[in-house]
N, CA, C and O atoms as a Maestro MAE file, in Angstrom:
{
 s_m_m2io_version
 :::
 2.0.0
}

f_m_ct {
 s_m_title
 :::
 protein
 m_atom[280] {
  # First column is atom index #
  i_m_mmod_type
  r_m_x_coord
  r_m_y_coord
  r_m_z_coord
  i_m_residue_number
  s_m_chain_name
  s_m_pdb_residue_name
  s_m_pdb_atom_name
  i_m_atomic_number
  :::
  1 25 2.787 40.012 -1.814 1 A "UNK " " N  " 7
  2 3 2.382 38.799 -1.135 1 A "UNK " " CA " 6
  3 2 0.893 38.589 -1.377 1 A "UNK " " C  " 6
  4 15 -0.043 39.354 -1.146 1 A "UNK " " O  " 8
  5 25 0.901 37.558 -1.814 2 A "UNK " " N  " 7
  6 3 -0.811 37.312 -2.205 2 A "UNK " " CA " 6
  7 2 -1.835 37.066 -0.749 2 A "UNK " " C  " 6
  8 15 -1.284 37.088 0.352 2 A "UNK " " O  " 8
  9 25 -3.152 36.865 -0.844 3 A "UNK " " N  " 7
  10 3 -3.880 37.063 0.286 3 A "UNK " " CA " 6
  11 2 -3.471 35.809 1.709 3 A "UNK " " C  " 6
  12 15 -3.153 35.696 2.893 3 A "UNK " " O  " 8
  13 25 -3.836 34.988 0.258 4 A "UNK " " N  " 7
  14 3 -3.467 33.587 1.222 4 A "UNK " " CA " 6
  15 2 -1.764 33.441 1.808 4 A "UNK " " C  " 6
  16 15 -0.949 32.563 1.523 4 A "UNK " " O  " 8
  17 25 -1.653 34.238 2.410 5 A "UNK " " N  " 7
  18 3 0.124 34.326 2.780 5 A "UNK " " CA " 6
  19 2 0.062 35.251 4.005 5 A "UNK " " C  " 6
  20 15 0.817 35.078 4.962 5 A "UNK " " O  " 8
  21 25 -0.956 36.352 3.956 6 A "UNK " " N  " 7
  22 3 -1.370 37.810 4.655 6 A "UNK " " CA " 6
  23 2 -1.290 36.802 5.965 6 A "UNK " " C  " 6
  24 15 -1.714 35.651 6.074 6 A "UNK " " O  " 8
  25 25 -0.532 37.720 7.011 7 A "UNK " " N  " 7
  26 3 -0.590 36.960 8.166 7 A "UNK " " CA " 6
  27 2 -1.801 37.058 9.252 7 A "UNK " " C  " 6
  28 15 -2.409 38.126 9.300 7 A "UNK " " O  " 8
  29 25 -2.170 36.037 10.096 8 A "UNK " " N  " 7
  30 3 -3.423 36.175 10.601 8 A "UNK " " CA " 6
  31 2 -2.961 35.008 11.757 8 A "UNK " " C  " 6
  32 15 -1.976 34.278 11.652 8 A "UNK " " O  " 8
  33 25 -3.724 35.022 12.646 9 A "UNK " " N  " 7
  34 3 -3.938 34.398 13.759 9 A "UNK " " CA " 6
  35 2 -3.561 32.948 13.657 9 A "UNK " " C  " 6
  36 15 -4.499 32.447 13.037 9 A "UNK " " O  " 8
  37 25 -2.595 31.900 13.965 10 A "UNK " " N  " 7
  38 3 -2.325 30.898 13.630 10 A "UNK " " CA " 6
  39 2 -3.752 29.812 14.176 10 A "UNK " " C  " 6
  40 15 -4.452 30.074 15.154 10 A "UNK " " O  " 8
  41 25 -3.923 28.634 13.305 11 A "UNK " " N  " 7
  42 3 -5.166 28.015 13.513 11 A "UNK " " CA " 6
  43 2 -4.756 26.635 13.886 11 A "UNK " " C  " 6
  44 15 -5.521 25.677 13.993 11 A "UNK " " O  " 8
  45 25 -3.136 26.629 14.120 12 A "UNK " " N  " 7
  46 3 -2.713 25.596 14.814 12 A "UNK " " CA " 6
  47 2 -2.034 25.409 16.016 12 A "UNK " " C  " 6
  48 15 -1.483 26.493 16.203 12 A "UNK " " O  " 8
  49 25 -1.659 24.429 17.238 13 A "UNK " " N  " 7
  50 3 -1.254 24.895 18.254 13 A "UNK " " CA " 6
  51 2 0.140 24.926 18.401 13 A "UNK " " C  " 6
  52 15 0.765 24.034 17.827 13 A "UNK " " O  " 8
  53 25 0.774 25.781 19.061 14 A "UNK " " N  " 7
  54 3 2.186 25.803 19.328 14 A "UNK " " CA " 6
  55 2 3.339 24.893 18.873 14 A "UNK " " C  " 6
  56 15 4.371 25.196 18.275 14 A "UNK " " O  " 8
  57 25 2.750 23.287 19.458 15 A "UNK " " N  " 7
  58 3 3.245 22.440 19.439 15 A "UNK " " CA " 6
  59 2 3.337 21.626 17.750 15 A "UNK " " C  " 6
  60 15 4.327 21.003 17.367 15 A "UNK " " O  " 8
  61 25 2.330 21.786 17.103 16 A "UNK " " N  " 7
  62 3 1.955 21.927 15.133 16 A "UNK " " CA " 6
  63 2 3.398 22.837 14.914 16 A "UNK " " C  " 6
  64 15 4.467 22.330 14.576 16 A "UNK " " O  " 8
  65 25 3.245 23.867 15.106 17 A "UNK " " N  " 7
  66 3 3.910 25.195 14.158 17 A "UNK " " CA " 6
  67 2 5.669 24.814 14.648 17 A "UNK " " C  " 6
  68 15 6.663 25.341 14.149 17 A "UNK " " O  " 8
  69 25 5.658 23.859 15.647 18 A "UNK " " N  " 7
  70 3 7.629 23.312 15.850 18 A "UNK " " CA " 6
  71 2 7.471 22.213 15.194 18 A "UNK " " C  " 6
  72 15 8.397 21.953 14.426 18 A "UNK " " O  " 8
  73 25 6.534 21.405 15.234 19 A "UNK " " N  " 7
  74 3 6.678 20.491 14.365 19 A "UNK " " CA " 6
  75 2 6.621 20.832 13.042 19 A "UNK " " C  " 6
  76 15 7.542 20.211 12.513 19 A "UNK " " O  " 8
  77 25 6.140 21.372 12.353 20 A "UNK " " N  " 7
  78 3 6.221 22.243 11.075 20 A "UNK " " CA " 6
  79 2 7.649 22.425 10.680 20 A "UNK " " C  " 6
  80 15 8.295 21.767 9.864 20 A "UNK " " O  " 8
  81 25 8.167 23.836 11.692 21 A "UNK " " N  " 7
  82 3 9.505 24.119 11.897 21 A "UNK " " CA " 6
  83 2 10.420 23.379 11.395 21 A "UNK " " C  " 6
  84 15 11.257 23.564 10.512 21 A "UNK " " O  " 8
  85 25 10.107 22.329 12.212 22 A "UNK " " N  " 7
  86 3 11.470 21.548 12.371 22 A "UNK " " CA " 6
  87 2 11.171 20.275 10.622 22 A "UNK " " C  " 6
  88 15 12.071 19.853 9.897 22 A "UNK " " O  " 8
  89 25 10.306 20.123 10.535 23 A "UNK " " N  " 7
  90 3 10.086 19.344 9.243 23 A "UNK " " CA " 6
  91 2 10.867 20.042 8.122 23 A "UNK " " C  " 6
  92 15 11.702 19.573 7.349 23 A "UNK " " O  " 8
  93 25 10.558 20.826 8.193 24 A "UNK " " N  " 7
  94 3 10.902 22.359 7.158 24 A "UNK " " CA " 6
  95 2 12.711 22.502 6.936 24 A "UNK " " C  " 6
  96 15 13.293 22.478 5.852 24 A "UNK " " O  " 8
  97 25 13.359 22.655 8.336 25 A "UNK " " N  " 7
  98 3 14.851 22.672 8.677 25 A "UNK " " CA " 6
  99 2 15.008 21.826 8.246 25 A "UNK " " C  " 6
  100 15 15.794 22.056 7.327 25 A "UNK " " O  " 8
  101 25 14.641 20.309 8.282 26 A "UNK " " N  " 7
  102 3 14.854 19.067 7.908 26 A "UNK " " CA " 6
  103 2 14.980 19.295 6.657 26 A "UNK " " C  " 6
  104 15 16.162 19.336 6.316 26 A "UNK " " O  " 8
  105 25 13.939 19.527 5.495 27 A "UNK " " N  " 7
  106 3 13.768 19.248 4.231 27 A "UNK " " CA " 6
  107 2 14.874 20.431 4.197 27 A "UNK " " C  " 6
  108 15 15.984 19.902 4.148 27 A "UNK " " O  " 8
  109 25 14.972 21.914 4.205 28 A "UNK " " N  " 7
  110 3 16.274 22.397 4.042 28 A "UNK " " CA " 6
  111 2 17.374 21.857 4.179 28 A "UNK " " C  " 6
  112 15 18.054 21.994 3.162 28 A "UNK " " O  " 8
  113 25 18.076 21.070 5.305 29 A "UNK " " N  " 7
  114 3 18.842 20.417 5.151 29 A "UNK " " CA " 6
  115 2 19.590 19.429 3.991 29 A "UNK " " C  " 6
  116 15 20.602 19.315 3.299 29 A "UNK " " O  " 8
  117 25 18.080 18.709 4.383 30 A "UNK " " N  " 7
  118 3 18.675 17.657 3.239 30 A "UNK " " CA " 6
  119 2 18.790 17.867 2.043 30 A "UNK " " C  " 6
  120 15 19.646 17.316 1.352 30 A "UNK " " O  " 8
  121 25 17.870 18.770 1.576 31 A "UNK " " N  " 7
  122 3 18.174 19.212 0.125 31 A "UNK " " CA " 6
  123 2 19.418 20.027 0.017 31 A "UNK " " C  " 6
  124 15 19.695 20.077 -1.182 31 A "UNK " " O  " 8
  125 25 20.277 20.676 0.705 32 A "UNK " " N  " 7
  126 3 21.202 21.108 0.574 32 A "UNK " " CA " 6
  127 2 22.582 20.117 0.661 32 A "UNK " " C  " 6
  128 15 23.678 20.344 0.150 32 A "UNK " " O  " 8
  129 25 22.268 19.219 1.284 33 A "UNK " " N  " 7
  130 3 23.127 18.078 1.409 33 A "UNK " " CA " 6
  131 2 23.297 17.554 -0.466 33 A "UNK " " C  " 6
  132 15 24.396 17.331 -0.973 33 A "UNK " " O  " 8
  133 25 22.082 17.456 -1.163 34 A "UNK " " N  " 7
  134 3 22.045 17.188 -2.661 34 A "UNK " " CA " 6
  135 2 22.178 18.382 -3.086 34 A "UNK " " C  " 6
  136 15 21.429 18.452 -4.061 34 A "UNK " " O  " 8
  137 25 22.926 19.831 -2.866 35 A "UNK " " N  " 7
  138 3 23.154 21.026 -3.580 35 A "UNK " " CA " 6
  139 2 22.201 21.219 -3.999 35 A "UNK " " C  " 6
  140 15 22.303 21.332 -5.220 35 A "UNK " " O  " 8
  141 25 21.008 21.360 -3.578 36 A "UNK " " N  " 7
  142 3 20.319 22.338 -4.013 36 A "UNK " " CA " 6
  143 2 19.718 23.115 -2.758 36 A "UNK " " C  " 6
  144 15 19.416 22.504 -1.733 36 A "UNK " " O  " 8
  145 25 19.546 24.597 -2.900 37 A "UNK " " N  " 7
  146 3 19.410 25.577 -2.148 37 A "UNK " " CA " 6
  147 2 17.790 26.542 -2.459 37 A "UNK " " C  " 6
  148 15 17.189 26.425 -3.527 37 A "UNK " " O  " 8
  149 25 17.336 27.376 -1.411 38 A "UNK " " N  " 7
  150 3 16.526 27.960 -1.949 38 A "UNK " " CA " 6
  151 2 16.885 29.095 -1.968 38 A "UNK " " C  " 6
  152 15 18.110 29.182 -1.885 38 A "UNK " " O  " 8
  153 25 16.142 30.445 -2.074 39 A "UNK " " N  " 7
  154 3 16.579 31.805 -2.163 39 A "UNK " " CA " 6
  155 2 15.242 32.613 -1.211 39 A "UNK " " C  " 6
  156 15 14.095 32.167 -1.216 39 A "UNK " " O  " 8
  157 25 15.540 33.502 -0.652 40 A "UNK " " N  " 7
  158 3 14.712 34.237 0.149 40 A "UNK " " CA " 6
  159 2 13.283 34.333 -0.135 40 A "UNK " " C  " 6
  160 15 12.382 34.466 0.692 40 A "UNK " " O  " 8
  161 25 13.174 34.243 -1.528 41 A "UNK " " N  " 7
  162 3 11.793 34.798 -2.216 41 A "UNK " " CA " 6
  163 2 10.752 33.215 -1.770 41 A "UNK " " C  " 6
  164 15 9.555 32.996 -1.950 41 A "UNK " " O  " 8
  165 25 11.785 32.398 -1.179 42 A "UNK " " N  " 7
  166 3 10.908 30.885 -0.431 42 A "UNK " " CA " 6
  167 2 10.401 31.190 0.927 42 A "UNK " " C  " 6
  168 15 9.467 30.515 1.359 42 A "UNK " " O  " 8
  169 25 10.774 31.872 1.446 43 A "UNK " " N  " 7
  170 3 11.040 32.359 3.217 43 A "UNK " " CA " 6
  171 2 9.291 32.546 3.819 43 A "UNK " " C  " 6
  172 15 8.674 32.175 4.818 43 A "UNK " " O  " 8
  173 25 8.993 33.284 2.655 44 A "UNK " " N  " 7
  174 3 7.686 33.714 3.161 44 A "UNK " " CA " 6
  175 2 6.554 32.622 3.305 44 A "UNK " " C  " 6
  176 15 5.514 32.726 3.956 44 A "UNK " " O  " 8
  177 25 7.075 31.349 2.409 45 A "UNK " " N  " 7
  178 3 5.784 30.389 1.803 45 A "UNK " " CA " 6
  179 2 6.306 29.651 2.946 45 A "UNK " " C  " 6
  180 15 5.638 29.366 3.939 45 A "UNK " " O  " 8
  181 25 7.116 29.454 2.823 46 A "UNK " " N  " 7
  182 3 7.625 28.259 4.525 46 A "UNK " " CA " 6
  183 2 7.118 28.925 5.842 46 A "UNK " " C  " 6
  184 15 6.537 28.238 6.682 46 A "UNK " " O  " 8
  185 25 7.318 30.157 6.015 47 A "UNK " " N  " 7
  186 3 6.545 30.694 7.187 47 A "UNK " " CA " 6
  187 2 4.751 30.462 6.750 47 A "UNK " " C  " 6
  188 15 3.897 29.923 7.453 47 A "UNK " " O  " 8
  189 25 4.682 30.705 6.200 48 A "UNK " " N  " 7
  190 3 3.170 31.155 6.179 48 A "UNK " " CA " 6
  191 2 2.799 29.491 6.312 48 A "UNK " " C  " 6
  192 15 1.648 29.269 6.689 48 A "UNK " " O  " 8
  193 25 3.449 28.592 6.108 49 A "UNK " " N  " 7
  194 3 2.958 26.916 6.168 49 A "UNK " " CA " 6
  195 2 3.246 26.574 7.511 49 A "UNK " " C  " 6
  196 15 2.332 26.121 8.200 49 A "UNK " " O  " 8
  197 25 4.385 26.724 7.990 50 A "UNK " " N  " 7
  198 3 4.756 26.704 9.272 50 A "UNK " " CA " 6
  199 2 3.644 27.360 10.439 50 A "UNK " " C  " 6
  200 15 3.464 26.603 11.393 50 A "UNK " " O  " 8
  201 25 3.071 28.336 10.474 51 A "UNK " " N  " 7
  202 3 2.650 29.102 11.050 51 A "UNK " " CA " 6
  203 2 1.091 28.920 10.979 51 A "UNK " " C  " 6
  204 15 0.266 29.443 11.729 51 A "UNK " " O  " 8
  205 25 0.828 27.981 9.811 52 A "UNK " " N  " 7
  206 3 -0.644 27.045 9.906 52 A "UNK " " CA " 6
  207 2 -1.804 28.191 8.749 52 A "UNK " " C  " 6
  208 15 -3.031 28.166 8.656 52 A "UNK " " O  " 8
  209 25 -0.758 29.114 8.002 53 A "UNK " " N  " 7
  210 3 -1.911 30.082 7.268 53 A "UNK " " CA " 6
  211 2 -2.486 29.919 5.981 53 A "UNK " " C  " 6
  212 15 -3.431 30.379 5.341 53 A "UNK " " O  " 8
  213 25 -1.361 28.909 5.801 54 A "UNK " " N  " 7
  214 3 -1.393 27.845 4.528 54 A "UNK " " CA " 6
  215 2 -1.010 26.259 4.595 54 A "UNK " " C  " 6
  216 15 0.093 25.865 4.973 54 A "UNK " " O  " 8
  217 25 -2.075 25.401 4.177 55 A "UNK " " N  " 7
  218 3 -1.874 23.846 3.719 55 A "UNK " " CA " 6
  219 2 -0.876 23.687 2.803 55 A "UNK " " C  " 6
  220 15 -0.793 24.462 1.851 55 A "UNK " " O  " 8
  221 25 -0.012 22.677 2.977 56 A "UNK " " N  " 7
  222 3 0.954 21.589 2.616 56 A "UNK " " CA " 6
  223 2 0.563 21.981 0.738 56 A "UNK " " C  " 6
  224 15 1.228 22.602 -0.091 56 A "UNK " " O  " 8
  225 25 -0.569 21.405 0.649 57 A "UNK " " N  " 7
  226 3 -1.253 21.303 -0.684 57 A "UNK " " CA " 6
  227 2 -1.432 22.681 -1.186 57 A "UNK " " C  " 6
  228 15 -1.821 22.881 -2.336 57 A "UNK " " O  " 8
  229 25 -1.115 23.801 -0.220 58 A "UNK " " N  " 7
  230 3 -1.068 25.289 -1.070 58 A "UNK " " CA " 6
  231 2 0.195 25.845 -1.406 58 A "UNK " " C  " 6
  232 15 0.436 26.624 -2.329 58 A "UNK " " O  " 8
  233 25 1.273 25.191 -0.254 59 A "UNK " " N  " 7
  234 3 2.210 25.325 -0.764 59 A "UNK " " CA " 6
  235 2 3.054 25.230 -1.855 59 A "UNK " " C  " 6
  236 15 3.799 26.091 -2.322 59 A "UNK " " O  " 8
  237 25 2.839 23.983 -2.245 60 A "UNK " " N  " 7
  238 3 3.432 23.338 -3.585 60 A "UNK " " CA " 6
  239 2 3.132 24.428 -4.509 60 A "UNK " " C  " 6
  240 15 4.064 25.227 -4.594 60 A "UNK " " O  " 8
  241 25 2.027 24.727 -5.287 61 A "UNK " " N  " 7
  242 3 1.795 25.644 -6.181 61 A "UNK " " CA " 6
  243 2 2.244 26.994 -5.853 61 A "UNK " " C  " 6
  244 15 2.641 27.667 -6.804 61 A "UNK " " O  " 8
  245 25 2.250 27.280 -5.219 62 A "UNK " " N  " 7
  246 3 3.676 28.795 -5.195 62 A "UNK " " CA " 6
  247 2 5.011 28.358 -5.047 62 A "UNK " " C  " 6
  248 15 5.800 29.144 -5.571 62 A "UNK " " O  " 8
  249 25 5.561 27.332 -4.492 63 A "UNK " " N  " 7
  250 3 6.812 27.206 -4.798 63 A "UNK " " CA " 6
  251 2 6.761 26.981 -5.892 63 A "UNK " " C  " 6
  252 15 7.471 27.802 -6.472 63 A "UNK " " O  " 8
  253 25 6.077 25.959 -6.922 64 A "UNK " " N  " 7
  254 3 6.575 25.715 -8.543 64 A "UNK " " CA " 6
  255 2 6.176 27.169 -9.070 64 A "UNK " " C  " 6
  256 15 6.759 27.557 -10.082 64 A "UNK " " O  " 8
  257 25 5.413 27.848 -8.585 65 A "UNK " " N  " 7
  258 3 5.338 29.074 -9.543 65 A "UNK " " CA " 6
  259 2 6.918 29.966 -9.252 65 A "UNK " " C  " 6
  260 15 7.418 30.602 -10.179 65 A "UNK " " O  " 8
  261 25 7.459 29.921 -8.139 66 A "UNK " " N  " 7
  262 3 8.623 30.574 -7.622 66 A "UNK " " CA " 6
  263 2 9.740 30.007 -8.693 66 A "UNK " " C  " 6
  264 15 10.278 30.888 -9.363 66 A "UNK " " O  " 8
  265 25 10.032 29.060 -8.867 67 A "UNK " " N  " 7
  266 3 10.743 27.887 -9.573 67 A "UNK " " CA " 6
  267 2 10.429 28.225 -11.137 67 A "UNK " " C  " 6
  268 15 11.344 28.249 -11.960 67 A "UNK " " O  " 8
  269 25 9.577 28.387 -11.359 68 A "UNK " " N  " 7
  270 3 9.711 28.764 -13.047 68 A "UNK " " CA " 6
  271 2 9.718 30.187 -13.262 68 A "UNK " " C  " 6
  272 15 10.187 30.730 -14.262 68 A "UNK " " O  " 8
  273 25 9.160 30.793 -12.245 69 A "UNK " " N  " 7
  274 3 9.659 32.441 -12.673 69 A "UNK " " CA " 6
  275 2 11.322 32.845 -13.079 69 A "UNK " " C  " 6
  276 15 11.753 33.633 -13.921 69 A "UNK " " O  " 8
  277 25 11.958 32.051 -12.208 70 A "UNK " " N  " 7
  278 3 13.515 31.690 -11.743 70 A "UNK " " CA " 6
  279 2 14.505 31.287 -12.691 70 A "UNK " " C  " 6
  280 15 15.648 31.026 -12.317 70 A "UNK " " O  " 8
  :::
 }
 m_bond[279] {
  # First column is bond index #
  i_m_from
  i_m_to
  i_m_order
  :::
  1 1 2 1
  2 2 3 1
  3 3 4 2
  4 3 5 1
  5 5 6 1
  6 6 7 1
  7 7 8 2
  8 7 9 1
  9 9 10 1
  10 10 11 1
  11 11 12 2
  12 11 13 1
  13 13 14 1
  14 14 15 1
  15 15 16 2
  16 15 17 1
  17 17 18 1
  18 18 19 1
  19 19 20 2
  20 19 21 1
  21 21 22 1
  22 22 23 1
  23 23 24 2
  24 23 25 1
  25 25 26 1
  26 26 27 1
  27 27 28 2
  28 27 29 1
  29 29 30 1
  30 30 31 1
  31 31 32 2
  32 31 33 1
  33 33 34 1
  34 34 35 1
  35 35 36 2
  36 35 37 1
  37 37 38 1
  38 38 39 1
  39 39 40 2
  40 39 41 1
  41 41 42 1
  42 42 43 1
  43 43 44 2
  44 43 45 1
  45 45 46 1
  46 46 47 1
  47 47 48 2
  48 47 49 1
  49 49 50 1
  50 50 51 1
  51 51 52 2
  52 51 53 1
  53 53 54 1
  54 54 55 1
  55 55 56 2
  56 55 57 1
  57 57 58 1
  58 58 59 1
  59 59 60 2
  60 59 61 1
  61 61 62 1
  62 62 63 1
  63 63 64 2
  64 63 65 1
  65 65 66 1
  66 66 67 1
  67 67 68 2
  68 67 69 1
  69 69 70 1
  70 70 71 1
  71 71 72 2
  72 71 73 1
  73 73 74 1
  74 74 75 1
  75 75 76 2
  76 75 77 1
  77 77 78 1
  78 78 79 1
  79 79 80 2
  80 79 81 1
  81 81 82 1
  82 82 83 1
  83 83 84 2
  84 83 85 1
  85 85 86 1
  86 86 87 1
  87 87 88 2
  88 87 89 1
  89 89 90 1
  90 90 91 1
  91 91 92 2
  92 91 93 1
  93 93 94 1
  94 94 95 1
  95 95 96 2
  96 95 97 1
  97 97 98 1
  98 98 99 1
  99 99 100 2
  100 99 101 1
  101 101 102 1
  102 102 103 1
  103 103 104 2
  104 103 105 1
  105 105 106 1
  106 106 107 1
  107 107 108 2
  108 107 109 1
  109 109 110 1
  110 110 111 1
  111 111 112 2
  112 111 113 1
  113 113 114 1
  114 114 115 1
  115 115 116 2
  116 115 117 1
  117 117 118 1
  118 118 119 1
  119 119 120 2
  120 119 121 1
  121 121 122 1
  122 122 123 1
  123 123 124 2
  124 123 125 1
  125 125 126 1
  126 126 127 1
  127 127 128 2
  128 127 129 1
  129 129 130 1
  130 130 131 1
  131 131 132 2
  132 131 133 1
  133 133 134 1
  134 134 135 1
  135 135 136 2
  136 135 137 1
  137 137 138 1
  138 138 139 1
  139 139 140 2
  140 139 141 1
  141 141 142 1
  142 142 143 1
  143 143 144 2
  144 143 145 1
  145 145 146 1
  146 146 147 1
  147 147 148 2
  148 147 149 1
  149 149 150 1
  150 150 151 1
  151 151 152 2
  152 151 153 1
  153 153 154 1
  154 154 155 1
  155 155 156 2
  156 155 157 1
  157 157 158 1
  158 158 159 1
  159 159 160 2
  160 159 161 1
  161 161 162 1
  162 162 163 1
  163 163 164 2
  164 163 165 1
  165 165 166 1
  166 166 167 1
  167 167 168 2
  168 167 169 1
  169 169 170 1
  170 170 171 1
  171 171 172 2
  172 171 173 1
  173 173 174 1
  174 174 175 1
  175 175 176 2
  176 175 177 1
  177 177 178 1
  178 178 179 1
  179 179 180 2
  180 179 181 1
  181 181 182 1
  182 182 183 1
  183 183 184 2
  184 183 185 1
  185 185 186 1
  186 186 187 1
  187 187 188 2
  188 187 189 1
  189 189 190 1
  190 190 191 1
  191 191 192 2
  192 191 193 1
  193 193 194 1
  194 194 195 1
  195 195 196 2
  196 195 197 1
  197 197 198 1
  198 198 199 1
  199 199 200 2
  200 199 201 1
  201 201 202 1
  202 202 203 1
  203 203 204 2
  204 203 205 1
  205 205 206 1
  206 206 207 1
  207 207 208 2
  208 207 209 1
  209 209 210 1
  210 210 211 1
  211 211 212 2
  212 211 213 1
  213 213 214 1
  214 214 215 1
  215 215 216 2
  216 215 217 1
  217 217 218 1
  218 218 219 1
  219 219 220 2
  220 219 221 1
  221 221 222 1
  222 222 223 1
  223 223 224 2
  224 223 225 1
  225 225 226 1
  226 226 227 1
  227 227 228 2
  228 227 229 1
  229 229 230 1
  230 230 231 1
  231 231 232 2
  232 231 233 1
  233 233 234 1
  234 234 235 1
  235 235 236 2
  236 235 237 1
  237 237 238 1
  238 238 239 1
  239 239 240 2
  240 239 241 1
  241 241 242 1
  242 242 243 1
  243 243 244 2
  244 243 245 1
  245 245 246 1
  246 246 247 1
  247 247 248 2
  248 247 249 1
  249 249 250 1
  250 250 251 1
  251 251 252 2
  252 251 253 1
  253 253 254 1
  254 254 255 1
  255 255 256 2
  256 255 257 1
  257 257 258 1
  258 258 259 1
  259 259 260 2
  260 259 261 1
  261 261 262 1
  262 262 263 1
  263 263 264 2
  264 263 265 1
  265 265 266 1
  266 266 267 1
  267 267 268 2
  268 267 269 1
  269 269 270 1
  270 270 271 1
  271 271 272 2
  272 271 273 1
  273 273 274 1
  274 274 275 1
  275 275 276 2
  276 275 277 1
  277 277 278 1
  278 278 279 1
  279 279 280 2
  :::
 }
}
């Protein structure tokens, strides 16, 4: 797990990190509704965004790196 992922003190409030959550379930959803699925090795980057330890905009670039390793 790279640094920016290392878990640490969330820098958003409670009420951020369900809204996160639930954005997140959402986009799982629906993308599974169009067959496509993710695999565990995603789990960590959705928490660590959820949980406020990483930006939206940091995310993207480890999922496409996840996605072409694949």
């Amino acid at each position: 797990m790279n640094a920016a992922m290392e878990r640490q003190h969330p820098s958003i409030s409670a009420e951020e990190m369900e809204r996160r959550r639930e954005n997140v379930r959402m986009v799982i959803r629906e993308n599974a509704i169009e067959g496509a699925r993710h695999g565990p090795e995603v789990d960590p980057i959705l928490e660590a965004y959820i949980c406020g330890e990483i930006k939206v905009t940091e995310m993207t670039p480890l999922l496409k790196k996840i996605w072409n390793e694949a």
